[in-house]
mmJSON file of the N, C-alpha and C atoms, coordinates in Angstrom:
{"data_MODEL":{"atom_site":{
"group_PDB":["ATOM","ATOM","ATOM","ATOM","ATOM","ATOM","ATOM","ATOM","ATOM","ATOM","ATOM","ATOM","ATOM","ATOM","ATOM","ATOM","ATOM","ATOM","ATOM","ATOM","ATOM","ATOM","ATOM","ATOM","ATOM","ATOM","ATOM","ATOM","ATOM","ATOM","ATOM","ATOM","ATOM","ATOM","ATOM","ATOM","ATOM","ATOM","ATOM","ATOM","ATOM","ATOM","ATOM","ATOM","ATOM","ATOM","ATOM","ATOM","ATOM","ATOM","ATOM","ATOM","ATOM","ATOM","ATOM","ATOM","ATOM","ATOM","ATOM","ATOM","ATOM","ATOM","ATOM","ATOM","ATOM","ATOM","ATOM","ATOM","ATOM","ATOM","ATOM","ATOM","ATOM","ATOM","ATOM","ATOM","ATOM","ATOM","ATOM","ATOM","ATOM","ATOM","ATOM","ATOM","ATOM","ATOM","ATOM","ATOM","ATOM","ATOM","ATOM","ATOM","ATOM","ATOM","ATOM","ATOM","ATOM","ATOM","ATOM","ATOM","ATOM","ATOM","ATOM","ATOM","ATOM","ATOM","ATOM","ATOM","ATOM","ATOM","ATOM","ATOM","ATOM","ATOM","ATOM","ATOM","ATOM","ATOM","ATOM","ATOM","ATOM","ATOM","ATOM","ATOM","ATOM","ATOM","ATOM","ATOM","ATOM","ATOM","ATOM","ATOM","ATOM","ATOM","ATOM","ATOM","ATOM","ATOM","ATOM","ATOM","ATOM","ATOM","ATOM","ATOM","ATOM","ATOM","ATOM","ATOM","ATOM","ATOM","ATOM","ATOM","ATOM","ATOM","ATOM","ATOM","ATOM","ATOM","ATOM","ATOM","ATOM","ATOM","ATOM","ATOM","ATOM","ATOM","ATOM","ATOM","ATOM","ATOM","ATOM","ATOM","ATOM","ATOM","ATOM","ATOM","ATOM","ATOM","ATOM","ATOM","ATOM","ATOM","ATOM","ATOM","ATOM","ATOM","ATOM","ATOM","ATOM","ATOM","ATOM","ATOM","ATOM","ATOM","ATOM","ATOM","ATOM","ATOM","ATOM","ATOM","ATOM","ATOM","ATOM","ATOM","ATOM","ATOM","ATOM","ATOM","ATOM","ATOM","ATOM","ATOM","ATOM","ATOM","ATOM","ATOM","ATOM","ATOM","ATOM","ATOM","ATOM","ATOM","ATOM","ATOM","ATOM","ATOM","ATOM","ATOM","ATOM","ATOM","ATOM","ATOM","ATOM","ATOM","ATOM","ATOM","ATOM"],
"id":[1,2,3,4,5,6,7,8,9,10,11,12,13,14,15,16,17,18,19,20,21,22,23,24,25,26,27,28,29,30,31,32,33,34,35,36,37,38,39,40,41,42,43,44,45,46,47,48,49,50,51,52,53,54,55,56,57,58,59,60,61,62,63,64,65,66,67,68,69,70,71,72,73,74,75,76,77,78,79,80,81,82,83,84,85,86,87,88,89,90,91,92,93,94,95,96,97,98,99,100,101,102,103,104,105,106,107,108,109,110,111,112,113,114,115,116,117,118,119,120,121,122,123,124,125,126,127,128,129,130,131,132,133,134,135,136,137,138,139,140,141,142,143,144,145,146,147,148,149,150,151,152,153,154,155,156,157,158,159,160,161,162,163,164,165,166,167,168,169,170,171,172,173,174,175,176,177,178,179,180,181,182,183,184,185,186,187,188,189,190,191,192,193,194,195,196,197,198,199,200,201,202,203,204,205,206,207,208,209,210,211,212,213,214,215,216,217,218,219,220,221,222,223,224,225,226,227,228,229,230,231,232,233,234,235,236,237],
"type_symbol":["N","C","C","N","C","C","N","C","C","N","C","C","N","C","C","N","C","C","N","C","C","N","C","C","N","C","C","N","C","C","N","C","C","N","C","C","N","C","C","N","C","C","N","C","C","N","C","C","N","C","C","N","C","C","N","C","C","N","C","C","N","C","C","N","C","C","N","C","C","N","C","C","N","C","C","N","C","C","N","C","C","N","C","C","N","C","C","N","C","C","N","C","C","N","C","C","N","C","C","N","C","C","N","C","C","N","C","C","N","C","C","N","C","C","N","C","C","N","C","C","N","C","C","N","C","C","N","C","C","N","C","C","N","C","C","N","C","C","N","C","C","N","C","C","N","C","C","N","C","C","N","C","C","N","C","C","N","C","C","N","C","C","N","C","C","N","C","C","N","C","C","N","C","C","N","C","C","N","C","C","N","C","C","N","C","C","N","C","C","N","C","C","N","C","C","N","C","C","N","C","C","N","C","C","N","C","C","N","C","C","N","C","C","N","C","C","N","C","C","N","C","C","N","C","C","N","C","C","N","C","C","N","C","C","N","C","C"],
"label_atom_id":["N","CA","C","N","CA","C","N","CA","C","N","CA","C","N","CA","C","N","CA","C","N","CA","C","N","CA","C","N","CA","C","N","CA","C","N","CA","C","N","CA","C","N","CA","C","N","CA","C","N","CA","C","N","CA","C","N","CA","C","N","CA","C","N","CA","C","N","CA","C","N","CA","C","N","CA","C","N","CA","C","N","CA","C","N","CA","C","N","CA","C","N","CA","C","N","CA","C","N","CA","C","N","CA","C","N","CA","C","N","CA","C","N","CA","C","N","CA","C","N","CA","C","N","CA","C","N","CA","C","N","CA","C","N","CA","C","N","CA","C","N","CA","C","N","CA","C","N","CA","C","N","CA","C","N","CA","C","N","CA","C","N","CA","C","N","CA","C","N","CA","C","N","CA","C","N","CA","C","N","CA","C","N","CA","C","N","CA","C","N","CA","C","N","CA","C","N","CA","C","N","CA","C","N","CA","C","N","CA","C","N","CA","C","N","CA","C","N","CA","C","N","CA","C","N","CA","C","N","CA","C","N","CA","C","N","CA","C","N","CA","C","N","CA","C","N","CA","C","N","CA","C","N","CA","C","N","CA","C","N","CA","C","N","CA","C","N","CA","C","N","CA","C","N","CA","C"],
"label_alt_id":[null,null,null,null,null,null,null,null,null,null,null,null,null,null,null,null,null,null,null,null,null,null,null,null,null,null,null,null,null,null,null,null,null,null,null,null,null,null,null,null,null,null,null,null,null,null,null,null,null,null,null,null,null,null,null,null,null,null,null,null,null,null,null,null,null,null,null,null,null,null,null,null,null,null,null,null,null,null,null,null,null,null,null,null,null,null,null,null,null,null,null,null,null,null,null,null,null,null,null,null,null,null,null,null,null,null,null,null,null,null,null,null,null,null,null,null,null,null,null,null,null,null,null,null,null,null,null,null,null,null,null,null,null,null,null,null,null,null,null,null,null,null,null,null,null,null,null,null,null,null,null,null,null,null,null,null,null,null,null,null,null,null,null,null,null,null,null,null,null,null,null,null,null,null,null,null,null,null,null,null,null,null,null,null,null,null,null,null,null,null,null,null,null,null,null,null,null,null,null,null,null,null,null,null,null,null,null,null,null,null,null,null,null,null,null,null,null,null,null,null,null,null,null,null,null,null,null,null,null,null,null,null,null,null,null,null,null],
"label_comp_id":["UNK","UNK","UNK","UNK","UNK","UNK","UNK","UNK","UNK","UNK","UNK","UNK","UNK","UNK","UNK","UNK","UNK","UNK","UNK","UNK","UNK","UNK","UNK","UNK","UNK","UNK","UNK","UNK","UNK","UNK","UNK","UNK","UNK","UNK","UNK","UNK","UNK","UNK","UNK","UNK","UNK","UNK","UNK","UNK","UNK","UNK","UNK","UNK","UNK","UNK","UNK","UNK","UNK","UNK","UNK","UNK","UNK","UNK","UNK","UNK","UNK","UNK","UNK","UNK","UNK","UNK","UNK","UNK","UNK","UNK","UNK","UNK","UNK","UNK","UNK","UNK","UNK","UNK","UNK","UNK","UNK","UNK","UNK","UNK","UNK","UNK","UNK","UNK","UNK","UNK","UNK","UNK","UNK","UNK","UNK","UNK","UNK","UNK","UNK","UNK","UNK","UNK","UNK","UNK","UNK","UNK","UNK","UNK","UNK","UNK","UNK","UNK","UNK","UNK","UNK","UNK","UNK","UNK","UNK","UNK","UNK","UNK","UNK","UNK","UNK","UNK","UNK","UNK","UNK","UNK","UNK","UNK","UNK","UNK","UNK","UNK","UNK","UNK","UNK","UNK","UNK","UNK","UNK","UNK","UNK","UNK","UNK","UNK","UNK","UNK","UNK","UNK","UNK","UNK","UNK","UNK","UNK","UNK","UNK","UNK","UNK","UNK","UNK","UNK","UNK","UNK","UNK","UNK","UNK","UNK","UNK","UNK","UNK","UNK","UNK","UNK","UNK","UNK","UNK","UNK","UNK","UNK","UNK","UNK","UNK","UNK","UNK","UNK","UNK","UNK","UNK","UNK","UNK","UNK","UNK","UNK","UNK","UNK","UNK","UNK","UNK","UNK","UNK","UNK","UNK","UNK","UNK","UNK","UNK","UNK","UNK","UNK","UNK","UNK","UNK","UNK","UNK","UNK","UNK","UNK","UNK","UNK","UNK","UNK","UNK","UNK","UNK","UNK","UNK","UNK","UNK","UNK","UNK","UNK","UNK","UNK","UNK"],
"label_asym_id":["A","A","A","A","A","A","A","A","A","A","A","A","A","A","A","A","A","A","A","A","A","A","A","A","A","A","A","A","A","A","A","A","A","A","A","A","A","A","A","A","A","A","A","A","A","A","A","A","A","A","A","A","A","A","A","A","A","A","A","A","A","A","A","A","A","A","A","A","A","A","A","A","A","A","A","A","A","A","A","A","A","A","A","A","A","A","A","A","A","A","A","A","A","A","A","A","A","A","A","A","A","A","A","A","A","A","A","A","A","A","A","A","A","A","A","A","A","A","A","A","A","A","A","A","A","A","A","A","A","A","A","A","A","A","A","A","A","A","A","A","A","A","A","A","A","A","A","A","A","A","A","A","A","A","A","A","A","A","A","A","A","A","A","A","A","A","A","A","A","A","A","A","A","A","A","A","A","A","A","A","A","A","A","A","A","A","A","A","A","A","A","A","A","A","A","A","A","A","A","A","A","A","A","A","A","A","A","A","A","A","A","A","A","A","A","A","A","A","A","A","A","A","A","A","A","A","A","A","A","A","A","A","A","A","A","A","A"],
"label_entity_id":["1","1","1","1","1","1","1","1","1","1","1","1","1","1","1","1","1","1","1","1","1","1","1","1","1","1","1","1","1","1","1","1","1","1","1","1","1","1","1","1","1","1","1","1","1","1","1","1","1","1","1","1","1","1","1","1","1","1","1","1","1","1","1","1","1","1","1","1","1","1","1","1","1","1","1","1","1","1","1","1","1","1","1","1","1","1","1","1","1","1","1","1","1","1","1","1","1","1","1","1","1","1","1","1","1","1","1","1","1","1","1","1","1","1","1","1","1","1","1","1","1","1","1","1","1","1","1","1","1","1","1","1","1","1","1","1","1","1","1","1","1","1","1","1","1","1","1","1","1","1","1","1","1","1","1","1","1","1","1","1","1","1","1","1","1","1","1","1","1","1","1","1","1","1","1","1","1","1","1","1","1","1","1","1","1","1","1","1","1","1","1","1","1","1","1","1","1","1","1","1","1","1","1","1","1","1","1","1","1","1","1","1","1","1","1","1","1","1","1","1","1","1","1","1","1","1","1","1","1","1","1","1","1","1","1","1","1"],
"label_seq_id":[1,1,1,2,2,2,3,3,3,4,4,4,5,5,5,6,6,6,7,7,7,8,8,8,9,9,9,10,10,10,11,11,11,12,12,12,13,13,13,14,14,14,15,15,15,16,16,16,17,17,17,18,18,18,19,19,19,20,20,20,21,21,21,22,22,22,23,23,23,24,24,24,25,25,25,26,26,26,27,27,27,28,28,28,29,29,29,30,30,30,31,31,31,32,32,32,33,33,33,34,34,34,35,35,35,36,36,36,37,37,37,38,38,38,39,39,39,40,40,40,41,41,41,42,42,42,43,43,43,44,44,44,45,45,45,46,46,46,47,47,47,48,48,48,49,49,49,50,50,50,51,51,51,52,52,52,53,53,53,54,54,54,55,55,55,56,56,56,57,57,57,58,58,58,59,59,59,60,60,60,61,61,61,62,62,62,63,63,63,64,64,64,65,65,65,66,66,66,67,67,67,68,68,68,69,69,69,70,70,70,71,71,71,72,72,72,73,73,73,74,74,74,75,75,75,76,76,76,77,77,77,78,78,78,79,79,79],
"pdbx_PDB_ins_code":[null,null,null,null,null,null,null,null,null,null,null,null,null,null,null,null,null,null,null,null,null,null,null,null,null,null,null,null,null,null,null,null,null,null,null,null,null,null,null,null,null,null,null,null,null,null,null,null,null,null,null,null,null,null,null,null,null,null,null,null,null,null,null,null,null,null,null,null,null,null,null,null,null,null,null,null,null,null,null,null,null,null,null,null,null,null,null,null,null,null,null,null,null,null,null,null,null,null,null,null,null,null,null,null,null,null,null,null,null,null,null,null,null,null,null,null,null,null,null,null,null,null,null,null,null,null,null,null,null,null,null,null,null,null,null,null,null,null,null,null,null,null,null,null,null,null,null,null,null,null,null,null,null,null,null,null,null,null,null,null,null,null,null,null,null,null,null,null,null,null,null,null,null,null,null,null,null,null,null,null,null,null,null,null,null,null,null,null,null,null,null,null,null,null,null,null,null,null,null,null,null,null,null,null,null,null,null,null,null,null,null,null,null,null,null,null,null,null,null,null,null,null,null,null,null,null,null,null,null,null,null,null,null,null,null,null,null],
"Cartn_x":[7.447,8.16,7.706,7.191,6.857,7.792,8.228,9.341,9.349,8.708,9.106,10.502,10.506,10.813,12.884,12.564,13.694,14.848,14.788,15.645,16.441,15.557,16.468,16.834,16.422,17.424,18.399,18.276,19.645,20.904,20.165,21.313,21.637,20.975,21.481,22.775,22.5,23.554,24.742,24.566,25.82,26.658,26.391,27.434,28.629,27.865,29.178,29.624,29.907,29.245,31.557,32.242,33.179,32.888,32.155,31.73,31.148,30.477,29.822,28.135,28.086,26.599,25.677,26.027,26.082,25.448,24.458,24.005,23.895,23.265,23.447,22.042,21.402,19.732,19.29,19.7,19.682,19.735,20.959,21.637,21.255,20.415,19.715,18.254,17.387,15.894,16.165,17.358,17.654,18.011,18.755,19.108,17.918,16.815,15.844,14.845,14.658,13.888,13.766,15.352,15.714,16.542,16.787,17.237,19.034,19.601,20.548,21.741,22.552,23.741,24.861,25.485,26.607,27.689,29.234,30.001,30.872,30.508,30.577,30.348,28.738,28.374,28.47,28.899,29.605,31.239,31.629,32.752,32.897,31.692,31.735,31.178,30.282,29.639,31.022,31.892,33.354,34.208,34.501,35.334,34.617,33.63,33.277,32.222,32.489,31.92,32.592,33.602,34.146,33.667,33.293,32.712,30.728,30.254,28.985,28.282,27.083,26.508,26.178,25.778,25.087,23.52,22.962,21.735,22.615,23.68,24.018,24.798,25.573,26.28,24.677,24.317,23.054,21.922,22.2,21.94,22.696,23.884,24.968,25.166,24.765,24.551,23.715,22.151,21.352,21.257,21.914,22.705,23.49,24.595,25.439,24.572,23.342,22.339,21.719,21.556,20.425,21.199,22.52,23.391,23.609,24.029,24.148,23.261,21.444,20.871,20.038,20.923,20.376,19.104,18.777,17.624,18.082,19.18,20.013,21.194,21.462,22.384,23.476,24.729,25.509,25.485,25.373,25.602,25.662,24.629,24.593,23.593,23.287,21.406,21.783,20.66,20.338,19.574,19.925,19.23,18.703],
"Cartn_y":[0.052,-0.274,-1.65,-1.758,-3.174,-3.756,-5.418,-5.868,-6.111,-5.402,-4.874,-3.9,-2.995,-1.87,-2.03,-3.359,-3.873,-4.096,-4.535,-5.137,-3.739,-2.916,-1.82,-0.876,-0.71,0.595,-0.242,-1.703,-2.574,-2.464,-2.592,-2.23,-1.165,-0.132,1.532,1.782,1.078,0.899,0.073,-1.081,-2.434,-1.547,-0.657,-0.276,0.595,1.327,1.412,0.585,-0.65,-1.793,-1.5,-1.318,-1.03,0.314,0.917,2.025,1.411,2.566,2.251,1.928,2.873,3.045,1.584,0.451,-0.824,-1.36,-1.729,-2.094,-3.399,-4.008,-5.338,-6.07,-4.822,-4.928,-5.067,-4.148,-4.138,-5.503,-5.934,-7.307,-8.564,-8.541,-9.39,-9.514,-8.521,-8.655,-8.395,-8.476,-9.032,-10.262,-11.062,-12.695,-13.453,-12.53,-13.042,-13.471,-11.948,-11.835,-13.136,-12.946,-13.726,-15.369,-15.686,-16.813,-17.025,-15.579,-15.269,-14.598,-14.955,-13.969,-13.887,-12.762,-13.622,-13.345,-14.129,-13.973,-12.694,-11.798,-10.052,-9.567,-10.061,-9.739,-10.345,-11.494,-11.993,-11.974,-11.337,-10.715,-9.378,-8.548,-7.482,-7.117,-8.378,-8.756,-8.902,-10.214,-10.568,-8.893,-8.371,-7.544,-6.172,-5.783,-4.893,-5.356,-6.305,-6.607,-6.12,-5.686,-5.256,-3.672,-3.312,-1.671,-1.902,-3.043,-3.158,-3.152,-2.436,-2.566,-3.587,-3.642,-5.09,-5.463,-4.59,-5.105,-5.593,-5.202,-5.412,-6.357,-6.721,-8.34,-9.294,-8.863,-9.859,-10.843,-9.385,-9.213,-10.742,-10.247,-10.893,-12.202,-12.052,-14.041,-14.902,-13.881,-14.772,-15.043,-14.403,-14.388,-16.169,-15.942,-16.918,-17.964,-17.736,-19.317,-19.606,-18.915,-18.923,-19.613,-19.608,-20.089,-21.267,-21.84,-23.283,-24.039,-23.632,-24.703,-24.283,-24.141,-24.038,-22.716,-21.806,-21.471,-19.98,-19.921,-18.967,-19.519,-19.67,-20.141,-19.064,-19.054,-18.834,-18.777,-17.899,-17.717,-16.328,-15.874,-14.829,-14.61,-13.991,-12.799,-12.496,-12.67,-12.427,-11.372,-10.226,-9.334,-8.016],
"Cartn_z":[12.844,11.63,11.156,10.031,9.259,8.88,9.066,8.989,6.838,6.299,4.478,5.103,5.641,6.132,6.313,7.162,7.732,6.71,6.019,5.118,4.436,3.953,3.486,3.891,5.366,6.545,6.83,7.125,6.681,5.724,4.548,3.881,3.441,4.071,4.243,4.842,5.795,7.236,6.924,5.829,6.004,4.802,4.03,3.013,3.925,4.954,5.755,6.707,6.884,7.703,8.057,7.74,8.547,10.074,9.736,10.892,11.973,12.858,13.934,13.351,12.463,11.865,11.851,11.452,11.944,13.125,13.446,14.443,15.17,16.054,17.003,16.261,16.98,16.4,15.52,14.344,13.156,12.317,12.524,12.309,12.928,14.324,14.521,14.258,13.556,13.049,11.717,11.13,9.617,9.314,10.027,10.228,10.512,11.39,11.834,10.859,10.068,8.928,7.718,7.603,6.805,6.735,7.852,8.292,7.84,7.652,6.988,8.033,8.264,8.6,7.733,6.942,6.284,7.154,6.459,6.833,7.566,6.552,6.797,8.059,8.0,9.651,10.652,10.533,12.156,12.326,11.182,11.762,12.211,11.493,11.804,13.404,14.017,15.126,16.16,15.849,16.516,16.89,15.977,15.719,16.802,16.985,18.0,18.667,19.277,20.445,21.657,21.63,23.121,23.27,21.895,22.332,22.941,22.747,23.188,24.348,24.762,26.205,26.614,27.331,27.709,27.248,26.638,25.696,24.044,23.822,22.51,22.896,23.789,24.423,24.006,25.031,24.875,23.78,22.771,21.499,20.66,21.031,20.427,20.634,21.844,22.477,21.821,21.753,21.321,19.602,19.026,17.535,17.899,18.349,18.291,18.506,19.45,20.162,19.276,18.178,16.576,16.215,15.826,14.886,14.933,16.092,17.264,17.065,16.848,16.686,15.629,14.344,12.913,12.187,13.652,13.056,12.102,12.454,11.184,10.904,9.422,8.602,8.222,8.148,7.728,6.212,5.216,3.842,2.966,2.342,1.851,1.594,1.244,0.978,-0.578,-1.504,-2.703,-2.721,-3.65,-4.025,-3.046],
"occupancy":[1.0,1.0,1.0,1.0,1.0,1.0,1.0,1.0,1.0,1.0,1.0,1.0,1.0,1.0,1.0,1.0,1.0,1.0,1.0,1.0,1.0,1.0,1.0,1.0,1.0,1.0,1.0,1.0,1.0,1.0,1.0,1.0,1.0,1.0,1.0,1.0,1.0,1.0,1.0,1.0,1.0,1.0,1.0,1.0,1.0,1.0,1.0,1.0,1.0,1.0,1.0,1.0,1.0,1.0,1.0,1.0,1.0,1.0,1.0,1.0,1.0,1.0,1.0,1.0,1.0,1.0,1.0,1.0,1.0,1.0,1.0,1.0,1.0,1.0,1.0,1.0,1.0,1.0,1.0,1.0,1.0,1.0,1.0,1.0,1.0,1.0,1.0,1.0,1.0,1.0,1.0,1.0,1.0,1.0,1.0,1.0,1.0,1.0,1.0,1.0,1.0,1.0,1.0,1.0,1.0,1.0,1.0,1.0,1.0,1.0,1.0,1.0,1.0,1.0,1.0,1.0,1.0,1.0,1.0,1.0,1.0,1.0,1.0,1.0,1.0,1.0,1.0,1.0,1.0,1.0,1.0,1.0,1.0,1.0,1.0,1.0,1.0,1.0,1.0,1.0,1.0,1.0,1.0,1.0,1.0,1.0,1.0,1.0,1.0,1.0,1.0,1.0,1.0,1.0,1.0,1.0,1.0,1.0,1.0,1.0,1.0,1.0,1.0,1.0,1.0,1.0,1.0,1.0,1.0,1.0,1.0,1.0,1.0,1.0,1.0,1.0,1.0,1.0,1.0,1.0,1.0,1.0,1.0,1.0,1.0,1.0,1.0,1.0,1.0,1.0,1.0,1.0,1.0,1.0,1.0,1.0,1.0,1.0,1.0,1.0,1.0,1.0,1.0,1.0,1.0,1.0,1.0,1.0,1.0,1.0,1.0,1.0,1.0,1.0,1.0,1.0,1.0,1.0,1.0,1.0,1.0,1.0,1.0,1.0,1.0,1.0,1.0,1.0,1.0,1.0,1.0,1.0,1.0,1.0,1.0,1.0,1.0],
"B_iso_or_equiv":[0.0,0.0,0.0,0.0,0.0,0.0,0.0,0.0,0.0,0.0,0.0,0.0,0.0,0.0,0.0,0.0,0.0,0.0,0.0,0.0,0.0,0.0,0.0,0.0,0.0,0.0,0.0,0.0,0.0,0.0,0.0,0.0,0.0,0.0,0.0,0.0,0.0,0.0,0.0,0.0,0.0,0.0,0.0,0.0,0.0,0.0,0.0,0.0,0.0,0.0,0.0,0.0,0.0,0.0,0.0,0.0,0.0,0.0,0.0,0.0,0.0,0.0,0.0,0.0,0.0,0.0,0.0,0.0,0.0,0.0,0.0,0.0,0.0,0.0,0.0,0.0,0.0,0.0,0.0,0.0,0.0,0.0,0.0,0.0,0.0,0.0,0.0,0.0,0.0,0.0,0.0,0.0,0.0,0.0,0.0,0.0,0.0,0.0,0.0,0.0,0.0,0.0,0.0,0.0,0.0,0.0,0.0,0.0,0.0,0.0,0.0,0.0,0.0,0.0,0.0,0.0,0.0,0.0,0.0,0.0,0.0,0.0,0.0,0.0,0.0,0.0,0.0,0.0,0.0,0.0,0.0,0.0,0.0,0.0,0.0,0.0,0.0,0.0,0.0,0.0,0.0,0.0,0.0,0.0,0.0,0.0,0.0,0.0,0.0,0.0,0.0,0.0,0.0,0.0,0.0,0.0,0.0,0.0,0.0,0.0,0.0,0.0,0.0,0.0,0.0,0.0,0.0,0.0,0.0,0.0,0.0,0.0,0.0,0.0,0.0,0.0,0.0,0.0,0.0,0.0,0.0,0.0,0.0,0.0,0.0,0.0,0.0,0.0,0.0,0.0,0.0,0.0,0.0,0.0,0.0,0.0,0.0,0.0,0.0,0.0,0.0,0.0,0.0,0.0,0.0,0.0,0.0,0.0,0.0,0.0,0.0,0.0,0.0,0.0,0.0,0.0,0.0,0.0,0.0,0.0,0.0,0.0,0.0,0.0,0.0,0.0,0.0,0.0,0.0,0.0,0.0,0.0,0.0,0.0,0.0,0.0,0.0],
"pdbx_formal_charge":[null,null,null,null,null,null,null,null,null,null,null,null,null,null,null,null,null,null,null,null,null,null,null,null,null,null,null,null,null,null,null,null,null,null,null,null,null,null,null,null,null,null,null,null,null,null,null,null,null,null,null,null,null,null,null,null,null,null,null,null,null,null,null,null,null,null,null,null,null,null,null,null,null,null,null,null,null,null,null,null,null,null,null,null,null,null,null,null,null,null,null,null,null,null,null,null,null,null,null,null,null,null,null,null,null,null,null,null,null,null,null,null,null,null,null,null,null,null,null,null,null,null,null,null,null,null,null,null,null,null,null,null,null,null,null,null,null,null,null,null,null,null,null,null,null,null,null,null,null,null,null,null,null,null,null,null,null,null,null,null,null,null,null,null,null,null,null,null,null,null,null,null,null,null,null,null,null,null,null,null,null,null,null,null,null,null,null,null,null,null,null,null,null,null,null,null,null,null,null,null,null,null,null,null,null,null,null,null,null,null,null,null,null,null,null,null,null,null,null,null,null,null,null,null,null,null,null,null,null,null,null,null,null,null,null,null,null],
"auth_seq_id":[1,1,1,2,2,2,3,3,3,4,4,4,5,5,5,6,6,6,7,7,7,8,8,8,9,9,9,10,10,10,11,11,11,12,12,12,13,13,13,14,14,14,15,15,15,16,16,16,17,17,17,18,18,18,19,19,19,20,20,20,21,21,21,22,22,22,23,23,23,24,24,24,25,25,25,26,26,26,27,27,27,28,28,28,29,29,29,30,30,30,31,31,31,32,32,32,33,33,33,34,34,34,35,35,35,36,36,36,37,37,37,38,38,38,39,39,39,40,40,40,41,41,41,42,42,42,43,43,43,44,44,44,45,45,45,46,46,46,47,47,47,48,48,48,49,49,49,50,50,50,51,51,51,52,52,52,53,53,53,54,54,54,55,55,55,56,56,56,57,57,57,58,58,58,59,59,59,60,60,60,61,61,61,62,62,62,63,63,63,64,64,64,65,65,65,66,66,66,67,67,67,68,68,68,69,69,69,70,70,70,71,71,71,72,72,72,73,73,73,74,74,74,75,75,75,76,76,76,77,77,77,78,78,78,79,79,79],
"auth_comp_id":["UNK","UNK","UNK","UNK","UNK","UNK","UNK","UNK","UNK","UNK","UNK","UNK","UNK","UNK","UNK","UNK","UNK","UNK","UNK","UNK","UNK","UNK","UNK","UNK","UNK","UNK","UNK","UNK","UNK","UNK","UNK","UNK","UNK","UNK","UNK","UNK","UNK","UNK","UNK","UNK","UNK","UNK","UNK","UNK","UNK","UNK","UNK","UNK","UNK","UNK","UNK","UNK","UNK","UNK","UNK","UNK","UNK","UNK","UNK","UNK","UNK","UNK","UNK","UNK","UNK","UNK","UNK","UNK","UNK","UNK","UNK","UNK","UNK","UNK","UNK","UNK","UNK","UNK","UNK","UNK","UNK","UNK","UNK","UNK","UNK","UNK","UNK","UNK","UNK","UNK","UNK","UNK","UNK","UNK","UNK","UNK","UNK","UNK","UNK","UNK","UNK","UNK","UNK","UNK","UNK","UNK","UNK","UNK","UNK","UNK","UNK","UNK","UNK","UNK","UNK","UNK","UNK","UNK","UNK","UNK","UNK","UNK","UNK","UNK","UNK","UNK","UNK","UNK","UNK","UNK","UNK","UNK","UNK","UNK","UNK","UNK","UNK","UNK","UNK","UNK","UNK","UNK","UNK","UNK","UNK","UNK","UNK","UNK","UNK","UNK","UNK","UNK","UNK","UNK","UNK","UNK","UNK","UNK","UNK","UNK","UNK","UNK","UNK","UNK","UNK","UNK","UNK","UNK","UNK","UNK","UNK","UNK","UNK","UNK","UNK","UNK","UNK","UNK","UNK","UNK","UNK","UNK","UNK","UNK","UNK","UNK","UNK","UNK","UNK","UNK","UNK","UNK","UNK","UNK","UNK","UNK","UNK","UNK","UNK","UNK","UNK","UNK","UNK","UNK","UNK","UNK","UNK","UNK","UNK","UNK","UNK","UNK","UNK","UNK","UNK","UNK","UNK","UNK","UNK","UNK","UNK","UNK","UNK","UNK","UNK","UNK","UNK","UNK","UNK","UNK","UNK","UNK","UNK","UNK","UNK","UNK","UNK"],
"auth_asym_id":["A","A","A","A","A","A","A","A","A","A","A","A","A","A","A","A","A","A","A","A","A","A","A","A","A","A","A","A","A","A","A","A","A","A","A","A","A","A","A","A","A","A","A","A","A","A","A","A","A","A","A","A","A","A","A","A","A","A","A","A","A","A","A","A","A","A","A","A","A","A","A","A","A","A","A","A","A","A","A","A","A","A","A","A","A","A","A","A","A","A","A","A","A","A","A","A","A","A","A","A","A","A","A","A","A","A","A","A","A","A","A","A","A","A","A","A","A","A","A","A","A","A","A","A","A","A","A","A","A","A","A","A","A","A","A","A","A","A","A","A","A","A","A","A","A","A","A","A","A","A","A","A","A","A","A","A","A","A","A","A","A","A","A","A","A","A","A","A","A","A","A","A","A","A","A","A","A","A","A","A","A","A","A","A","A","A","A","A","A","A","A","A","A","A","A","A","A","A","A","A","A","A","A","A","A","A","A","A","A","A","A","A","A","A","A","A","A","A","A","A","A","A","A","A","A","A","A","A","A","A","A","A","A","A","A","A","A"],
"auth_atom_id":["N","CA","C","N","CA","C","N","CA","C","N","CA","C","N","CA","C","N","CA","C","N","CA","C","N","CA","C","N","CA","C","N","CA","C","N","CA","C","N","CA","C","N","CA","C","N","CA","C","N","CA","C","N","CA","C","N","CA","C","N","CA","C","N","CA","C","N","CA","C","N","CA","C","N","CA","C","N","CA","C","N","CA","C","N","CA","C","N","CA","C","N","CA","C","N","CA","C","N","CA","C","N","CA","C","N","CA","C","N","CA","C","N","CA","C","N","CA","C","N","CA","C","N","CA","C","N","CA","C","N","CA","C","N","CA","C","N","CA","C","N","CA","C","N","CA","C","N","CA","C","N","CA","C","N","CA","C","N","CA","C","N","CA","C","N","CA","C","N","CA","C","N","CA","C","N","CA","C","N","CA","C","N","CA","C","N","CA","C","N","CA","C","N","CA","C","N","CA","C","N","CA","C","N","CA","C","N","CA","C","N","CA","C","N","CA","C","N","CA","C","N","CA","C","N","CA","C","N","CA","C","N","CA","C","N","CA","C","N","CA","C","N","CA","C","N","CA","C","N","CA","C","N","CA","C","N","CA","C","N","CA","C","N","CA","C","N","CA","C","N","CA","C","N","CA","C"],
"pdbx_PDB_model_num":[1,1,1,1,1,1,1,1,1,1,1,1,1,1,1,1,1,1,1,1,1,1,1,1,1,1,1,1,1,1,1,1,1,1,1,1,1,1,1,1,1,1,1,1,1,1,1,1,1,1,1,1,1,1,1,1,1,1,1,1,1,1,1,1,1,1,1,1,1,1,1,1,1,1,1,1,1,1,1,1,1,1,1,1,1,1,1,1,1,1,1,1,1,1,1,1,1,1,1,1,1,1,1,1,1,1,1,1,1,1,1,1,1,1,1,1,1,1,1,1,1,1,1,1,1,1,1,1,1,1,1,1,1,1,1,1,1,1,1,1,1,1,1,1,1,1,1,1,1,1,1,1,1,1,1,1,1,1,1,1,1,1,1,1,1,1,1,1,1,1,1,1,1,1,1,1,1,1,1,1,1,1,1,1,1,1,1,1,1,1,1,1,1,1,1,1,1,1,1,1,1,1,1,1,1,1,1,1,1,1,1,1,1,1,1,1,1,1,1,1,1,1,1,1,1,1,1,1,1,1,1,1,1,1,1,1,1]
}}}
């Protein structure tokens, strides 16, 4: 998959972003992509983390360790 690719099986997935459909992965090589998490998705991250394996814990850690030392920002995605 070419990371062009990424961004819009992304937001295939975040319009049902109350569901499971929603991913760890997904959401972390889109923040990645883009240096972006919004608000949406780290609550939506908070909020089912207790249903996650331990590759999607993990996932989730190194999200929060992005965040901690600036290399993804907290805001919103244009367009």
């Amino acid at each position: 998959m070419s990371p062009s690719t990424i961004p819009n099986a992304f937001r295939a997935s975040a319009k049902a972003s109350s569901s499971s459909d929603l991913c760890v992965g997904t959401l972390f090589l889109e923040a990645l992509l883009t240096g972006v998490i919004t608000p949406g998705e780290l609550q939506w991250v908070t909020s089912h983390q207790q249903q996650f394996n331990r590759v999607e814990e993990a996932t989730a850690i190194r999200l929060g360790r992005l965040l901690d030392t600036g290399r993804i920002q907290l805001g919103c995605r244009l367009g």
